[in-house]
C-alpha positions as CSV (number, residue, x, y, z in Angstrom):
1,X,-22.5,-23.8,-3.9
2,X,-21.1,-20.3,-5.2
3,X,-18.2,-20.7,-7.8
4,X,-16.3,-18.2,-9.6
5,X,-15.7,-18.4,-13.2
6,X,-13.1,-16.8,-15.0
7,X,-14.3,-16.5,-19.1
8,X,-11.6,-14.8,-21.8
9,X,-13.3,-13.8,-24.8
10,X,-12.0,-11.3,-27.8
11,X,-13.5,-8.7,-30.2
12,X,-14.7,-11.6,-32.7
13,X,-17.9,-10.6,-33.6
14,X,-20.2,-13.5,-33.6
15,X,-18.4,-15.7,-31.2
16,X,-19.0,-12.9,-28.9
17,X,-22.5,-13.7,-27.6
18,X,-22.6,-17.3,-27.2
19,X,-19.9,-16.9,-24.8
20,X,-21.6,-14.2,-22.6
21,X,-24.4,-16.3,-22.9
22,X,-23.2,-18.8,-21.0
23,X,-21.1,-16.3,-18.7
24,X,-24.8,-15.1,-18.0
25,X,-26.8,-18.0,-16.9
26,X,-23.8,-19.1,-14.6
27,X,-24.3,-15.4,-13.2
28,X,-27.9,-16.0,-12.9
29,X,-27.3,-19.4,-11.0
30,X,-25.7,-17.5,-8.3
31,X,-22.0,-18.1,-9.4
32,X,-19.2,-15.3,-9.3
33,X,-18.3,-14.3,-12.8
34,X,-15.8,-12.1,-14.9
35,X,-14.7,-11.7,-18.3
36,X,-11.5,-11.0,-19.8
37,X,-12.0,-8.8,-22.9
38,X,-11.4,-6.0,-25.2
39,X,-12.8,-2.7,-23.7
40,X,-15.0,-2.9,-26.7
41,X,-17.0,-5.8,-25.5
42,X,-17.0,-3.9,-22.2
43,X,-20.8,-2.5,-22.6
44,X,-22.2,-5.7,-23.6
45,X,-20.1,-7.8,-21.0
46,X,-22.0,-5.3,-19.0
47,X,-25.4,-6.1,-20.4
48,X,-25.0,-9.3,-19.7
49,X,-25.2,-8.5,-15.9
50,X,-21.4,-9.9,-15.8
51,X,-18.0,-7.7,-14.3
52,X,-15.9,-6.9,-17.3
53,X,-11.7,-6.8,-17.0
54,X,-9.8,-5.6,-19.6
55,X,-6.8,-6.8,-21.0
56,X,-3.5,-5.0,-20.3
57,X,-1.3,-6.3,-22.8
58,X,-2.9,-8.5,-25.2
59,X,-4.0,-7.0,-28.3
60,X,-7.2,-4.5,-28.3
61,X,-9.7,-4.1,-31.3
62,X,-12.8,-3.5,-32.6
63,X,-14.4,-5.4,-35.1
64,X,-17.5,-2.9,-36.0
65,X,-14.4,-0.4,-37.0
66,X,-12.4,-1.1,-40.2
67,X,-9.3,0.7,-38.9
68,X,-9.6,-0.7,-34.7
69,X,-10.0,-4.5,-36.0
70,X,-7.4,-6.6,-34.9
71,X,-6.9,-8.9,-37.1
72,X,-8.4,-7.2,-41.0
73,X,-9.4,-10.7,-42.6
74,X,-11.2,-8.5,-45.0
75,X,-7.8,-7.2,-46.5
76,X,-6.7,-10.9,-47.3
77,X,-7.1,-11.9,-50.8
78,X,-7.4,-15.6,-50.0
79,X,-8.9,-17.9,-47.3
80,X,-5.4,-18.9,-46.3
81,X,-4.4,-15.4,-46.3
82,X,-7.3,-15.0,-43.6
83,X,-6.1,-17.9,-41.5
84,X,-2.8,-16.4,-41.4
85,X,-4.2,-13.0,-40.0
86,X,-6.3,-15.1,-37.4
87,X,-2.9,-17.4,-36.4
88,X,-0.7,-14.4,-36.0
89,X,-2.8,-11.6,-34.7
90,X,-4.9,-13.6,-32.4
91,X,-4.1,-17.2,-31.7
92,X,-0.5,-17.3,-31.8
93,X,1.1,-14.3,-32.6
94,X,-0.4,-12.8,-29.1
95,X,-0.5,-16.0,-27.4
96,X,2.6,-15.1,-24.5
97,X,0.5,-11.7,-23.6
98,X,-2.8,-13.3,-23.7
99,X,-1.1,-15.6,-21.1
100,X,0.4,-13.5,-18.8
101,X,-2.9,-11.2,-19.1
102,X,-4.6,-14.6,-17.5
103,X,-2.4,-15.8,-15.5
104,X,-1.8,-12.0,-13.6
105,X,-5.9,-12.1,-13.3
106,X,-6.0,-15.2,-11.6
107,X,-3.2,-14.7,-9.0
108,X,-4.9,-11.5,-8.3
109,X,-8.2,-13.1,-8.1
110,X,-8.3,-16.7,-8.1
111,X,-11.1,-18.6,-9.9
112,X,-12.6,-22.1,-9.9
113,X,-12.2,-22.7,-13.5
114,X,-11.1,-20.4,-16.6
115,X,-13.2,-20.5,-19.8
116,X,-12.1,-19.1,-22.6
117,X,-13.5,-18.6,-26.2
118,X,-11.2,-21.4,-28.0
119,X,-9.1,-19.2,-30.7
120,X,-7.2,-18.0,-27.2
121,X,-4.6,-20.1,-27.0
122,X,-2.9,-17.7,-24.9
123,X,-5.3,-17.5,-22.3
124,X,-5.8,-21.3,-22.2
125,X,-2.4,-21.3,-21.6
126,X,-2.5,-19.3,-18.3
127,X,-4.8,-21.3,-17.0
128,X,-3.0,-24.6,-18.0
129,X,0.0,-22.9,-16.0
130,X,-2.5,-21.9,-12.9
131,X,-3.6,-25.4,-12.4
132,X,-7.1,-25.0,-12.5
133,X,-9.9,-26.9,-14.9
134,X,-9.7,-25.1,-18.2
135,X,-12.8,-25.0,-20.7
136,X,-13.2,-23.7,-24.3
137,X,-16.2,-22.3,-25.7
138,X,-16.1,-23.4,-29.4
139,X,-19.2,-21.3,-31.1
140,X,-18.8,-22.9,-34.3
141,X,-19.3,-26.1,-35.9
142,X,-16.0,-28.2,-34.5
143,X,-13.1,-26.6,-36.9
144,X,-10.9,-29.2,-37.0
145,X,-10.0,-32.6,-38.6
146,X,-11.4,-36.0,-37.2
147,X,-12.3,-39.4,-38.1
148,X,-15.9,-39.8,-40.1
149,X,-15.7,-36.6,-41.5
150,X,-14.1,-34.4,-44.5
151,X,-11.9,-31.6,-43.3
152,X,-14.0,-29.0,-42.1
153,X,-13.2,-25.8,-43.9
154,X,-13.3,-26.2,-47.4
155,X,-17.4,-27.0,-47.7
156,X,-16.7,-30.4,-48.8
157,X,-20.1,-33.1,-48.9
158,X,-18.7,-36.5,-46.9
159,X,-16.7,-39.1,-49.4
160,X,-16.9,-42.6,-49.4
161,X,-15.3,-45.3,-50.0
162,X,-11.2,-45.8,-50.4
163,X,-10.7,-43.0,-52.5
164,X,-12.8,-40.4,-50.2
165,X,-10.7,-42.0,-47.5
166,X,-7.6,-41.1,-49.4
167,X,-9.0,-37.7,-50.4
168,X,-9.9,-37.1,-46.4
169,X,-6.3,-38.2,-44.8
170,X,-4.6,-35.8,-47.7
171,X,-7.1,-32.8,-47.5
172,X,-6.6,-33.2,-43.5
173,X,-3.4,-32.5,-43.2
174,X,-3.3,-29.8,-45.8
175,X,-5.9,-28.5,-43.8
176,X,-3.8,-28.3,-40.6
177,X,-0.3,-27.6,-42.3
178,X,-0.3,-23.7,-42.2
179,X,-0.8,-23.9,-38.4
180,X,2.2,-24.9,-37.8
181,X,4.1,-21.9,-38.2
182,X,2.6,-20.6,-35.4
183,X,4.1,-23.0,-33.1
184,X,7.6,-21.3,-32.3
185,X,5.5,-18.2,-30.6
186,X,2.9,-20.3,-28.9
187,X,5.6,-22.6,-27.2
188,X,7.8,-19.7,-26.5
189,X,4.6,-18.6,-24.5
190,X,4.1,-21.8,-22.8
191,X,8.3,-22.5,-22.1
192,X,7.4,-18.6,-20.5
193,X,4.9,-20.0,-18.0
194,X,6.9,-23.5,-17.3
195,X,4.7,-25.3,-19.5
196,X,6.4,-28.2,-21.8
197,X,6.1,-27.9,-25.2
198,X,3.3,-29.0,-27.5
199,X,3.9,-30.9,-30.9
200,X,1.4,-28.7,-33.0
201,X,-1.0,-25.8,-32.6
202,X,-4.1,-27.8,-33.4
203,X,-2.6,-30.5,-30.6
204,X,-3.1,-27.3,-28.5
205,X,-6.6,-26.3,-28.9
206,X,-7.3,-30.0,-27.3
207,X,-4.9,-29.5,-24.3
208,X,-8.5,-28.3,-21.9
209,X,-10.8,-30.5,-19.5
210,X,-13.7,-30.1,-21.3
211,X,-14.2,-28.4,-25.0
212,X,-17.6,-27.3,-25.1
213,X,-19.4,-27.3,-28.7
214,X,-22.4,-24.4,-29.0
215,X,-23.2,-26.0,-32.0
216,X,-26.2,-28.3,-32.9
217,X,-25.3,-32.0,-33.2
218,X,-28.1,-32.3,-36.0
219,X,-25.9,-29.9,-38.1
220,X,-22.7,-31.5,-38.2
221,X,-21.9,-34.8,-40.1
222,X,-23.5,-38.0,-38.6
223,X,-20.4,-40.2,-38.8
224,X,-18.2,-37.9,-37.4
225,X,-16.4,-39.3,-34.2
226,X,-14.9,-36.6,-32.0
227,X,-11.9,-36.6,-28.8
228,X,-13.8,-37.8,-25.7
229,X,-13.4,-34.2,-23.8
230,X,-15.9,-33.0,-26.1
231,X,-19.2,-32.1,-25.5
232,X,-21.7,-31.0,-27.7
233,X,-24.1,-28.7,-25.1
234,X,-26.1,-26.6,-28.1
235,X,-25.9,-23.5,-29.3
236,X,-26.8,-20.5,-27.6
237,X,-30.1,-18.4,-28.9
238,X,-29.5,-14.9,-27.3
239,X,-30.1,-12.2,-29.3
240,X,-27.2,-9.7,-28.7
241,X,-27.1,-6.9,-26.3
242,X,-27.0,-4.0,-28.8
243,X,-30.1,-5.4,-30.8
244,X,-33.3,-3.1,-30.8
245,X,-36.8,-4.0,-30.9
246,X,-37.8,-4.9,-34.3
247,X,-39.8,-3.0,-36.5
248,X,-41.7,-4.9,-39.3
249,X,-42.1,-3.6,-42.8
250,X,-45.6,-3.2,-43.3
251,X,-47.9,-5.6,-45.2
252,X,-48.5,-9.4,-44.9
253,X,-46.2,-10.1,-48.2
254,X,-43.6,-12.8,-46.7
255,X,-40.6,-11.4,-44.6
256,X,-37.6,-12.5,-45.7
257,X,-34.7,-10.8,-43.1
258,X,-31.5,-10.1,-43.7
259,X,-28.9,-10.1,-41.7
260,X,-24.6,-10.2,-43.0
261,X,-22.1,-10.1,-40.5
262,X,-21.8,-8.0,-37.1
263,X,-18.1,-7.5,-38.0
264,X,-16.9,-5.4,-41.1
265,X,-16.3,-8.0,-44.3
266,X,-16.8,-5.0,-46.5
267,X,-19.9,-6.3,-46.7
268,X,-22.0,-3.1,-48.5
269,X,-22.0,-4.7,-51.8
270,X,-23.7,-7.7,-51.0
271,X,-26.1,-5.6,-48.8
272,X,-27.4,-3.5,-51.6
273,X,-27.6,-6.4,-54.1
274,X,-29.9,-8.5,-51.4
275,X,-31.7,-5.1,-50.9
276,X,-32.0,-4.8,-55.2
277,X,-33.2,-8.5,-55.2
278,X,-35.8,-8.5,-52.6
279,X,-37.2,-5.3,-54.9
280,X,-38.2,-7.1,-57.9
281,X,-39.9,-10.1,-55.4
282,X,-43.4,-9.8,-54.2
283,X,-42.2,-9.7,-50.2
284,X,-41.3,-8.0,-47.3
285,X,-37.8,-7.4,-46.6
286,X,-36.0,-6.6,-43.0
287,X,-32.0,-5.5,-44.5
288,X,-30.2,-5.7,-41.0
289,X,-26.7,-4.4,-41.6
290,X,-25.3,-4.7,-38.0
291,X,-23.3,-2.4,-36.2
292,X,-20.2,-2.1,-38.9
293,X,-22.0,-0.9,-41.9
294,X,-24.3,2.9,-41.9
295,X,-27.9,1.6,-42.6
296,X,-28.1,5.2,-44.9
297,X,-25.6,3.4,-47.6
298,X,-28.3,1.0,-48.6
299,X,-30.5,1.9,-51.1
300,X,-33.8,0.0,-50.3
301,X,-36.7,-0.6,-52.2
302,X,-40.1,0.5,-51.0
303,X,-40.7,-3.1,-49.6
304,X,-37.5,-3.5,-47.6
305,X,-37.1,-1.7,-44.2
306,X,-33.3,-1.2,-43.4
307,X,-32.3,-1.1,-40.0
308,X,-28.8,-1.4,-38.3
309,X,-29.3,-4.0,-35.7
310,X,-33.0,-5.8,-34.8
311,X,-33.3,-8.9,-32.3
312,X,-33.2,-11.4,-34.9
313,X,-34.7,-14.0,-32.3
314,X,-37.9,-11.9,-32.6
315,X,-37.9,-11.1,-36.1
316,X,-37.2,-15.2,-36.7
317,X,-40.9,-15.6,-35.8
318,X,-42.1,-14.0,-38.6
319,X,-40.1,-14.3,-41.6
320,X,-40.5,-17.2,-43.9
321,X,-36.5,-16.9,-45.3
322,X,-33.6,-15.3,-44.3
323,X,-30.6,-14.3,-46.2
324,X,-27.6,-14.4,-44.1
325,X,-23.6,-14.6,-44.6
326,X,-24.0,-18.0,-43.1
327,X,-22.2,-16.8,-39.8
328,X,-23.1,-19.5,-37.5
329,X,-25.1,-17.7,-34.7
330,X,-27.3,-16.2,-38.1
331,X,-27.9,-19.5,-39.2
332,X,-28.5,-21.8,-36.6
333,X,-30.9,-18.4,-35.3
334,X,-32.9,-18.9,-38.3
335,X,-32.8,-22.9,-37.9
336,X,-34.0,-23.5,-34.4
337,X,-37.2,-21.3,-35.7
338,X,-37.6,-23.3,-38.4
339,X,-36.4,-20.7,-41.4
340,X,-34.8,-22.3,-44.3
341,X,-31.8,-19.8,-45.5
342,X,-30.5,-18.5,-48.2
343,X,-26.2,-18.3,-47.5
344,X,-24.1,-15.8,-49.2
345,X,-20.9,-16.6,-47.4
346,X,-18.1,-14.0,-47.3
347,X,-15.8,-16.3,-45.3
348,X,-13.9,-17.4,-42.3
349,X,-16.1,-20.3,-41.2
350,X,-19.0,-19.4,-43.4
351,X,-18.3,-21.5,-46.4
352,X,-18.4,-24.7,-43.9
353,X,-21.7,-23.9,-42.5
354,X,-23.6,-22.8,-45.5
355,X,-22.5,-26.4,-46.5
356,X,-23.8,-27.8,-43.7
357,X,-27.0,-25.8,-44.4
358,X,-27.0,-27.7,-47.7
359,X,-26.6,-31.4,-46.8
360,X,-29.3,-30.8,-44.0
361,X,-31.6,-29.7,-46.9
362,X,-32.8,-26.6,-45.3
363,X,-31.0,-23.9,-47.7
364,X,-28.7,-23.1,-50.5
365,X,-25.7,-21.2,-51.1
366,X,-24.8,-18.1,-53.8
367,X,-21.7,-16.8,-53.9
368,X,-20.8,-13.8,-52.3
369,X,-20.9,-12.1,-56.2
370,X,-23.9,-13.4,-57.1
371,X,-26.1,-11.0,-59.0
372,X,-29.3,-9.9,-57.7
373,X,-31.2,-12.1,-60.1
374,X,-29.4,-14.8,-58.6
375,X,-30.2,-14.0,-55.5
376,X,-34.0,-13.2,-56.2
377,X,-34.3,-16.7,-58.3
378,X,-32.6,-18.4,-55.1
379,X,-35.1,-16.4,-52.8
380,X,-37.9,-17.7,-54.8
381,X,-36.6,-21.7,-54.3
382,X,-36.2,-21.7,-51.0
383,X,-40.5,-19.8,-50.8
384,X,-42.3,-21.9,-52.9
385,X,-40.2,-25.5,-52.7
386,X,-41.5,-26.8,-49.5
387,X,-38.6,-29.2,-48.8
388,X,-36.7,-25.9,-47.6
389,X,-38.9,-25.6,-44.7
390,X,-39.8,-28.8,-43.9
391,X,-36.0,-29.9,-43.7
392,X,-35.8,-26.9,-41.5
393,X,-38.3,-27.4,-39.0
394,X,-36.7,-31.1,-38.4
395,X,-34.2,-28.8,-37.9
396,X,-35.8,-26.9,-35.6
397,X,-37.2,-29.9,-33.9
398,X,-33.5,-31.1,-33.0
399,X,-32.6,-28.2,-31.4
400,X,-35.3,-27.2,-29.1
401,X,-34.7,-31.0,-27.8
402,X,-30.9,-30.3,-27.5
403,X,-31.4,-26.5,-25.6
404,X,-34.1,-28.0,-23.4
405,X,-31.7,-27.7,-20.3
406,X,-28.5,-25.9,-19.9
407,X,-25.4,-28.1,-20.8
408,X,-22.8,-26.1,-21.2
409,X,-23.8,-24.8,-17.5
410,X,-23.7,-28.5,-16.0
411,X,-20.3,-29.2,-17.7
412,X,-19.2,-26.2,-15.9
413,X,-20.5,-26.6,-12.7
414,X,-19.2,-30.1,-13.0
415,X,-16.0,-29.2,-13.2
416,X,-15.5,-27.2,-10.0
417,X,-15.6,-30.6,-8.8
418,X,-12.4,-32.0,-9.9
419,X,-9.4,-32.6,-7.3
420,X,-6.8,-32.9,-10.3
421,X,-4.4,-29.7,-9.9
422,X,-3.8,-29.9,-13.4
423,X,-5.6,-29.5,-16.9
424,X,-5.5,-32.8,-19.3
425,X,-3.2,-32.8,-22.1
């Protein structure tokens, strides 16, 4: 039976896919579906043979545009300094227009359930305050604290014993502390919308019916015990509308692809010393330096081929390494084909997953100032030690079982069934 669907996404880069992903194959199962988002996004919500609506007075930006980008993590001189930009630009800050930006869409045009990318508070809000099942698309590893695990975050390996315990309960709430000055402006939004108040932002993020993970399960730590209302329904694989057809640098050398961030992280530096390094190795290099950065500012070797965008899906099935940021749609990419990764992360939740890469044994991490020596000896470990690729392709293994069939669809769908008038708290 028809359903319509009502999905609230932002200009976050690589969170935006996975969610139009999934906003496509409800589309192509017949469903009615619309997404809320920034009239940047509104060519590839297009693509994605879905009817974009803008937002009229939540914020508007452009993350492939230094000066449109909404919330300029790449001016903050420290990872909490980041955080802050995300809490008060996007999360919080915005959460009482996000909100009414919802809530007027779904009195003008009611829907079955609202699902919404899960830094929007705001919009999870409107539909809290509409009564209908709520959803959040979380296209990360899970962000936040819970039992079995270290605090996600900081890249930390799992503890044990009382100590690790000790260090776990302390680094957790640490962890969620600078959240909480958020709160004042995302209750304000909810008293706005008759909503009672919540005790703490990161209470908030669990206030939905379902919480839908487009992560791998393999990836994240085995112990770790998460709320019931959350699913883990694997990542999405979709290359991204405004990726070309990939041309191949010629030769049968190994191809190692590169591919930083969609967004701007004034990421040019780290470009041209990938580009430097993969000149002094005997390979093939594809430098993808996504829509935010002019391919012309990389010099490139006569074996690398730089390009702005190429389907990384297709390129996957050739290269033997790929050099990434450790962005998670990158990585876990280059994992469900088997590629063991190099991970020069340059933040936000990049530090976490390179680490993740790490424990799973199917990469290693340089630091985002890593010469390119460093980076070519690093290159060179993850070619000619075989445990790279082997851990990999158990990787790979895992996933292909775990995308077989279309969970994060069937937990939708599912929900149009409920008789509750109200989302869980």
């Amino acid at each position: 039976m028809r359903k319509d669907f009502l999905f609230a996404t932002w200009a976050g880069g690589g969170a935006v896919p996975p969610v139009l992903s999934v906003a496509r194959a409800l589309r192509e199962r017949g469903h009615g579906v619309r997404v809320l988002a920034d009239e940047s996004l509104h060519e590839e919500v297009t693509a994605a043979g879905v009817e974009p609506v803008a937002w009229t007075t939540a914020p508007q930006g452009d993350v492939t545009d230094p000066a449109k980008d909404v919330i300029k993590d790449f001016e903050a001189r420290t990872p909490l300094g980041a955080l802050a930009r995300l809490r008060d630009r996007i999360v919080c800050g915005p959460a009482a227009d996000y909100a009414r930006d919802t809530l007027a869409e779904l009195r003008a045009r009611p829907a079955d359930v609202l699902v919404a990318e899960h830094m929007l508070l705001g919009a999870l809000t409107g539909g809290e305050a509409a009564g209908i099942p709520v959803a959040s698309l979380v296209t990360t590893i899970y962000p936040f604290p819970t039992p079995g695990a270290p605090p996600p975050g900081l890249g930390l390996a799992p503890a044990s014993g009382a100590l690790g315990r000790l260090r776990d309960r302390v680094l957790a709430r640490l962890a969620v502390k600078p959240w909480g000055r958020g709160l004042p402006a995302l209750n304000a939004a909810r008293a706005a919308h008759g909503l009672p108040p919540v005790d703490s932002v990161v209470d908030a993020f669990d206030r939905v019916d379902r919480l839908l993970v487009l992560s791998p399960r393999a990836l994240d730590h085995p112990g770790r015990r998460f709320p019931a209302h959350l699913r883990h329904v694997g990542p999405r694989l979709d290359d991204p509308a405004w990726a070309r057809k990939p041309e191949l640098p010629e030769g049968d050398a190994p191809l190692v692809l590169v591919g930083l961030s969609s967004s701007f992280m004034n990421q040019r530096t780290q470009l041209q010393r990938i580009a430097d390094a993969l000149g002094t190795l005997p390979v093939r290099g594809l430098l993808t330096t996504g829509p935010a950065v002019d391919p012309a500012t990389v010099r490139a070797p006569g074996n690398v081929l730089v390009t702005a965008a190429a389907p990384h899906g297709v390129a996957l099935r050739h290269a033997a390494v790929t050099i990434t940021h450790a962005g998670h749609g990158t990585a876990v990419k280059s994992l469900a084909a088997g590629v063991p990764l190099v991970c020069v992360p340059l933040g936000r939740d990049q530090t976490e997953v390179a680490r993740h890469v790490e424990l799973a044994g199917a990469g290693i991490t340089v630091s985002r100032n890593a010469s390119p020596r460093t980076i070519a000896r690093a290159v060179g470990r993850v070619l000619h030690e075989p445990s790279y690729r082997r851990e990999a392709r158990r990787l790979a293994a895992e996933i292909a079982a775990e995308t077989a069939t279309d969970r994060a669809v069937a937990e939708l769908e599912a929900l149009t069934g409920r008789n509750e008038g109200a989302c869980g708290a």
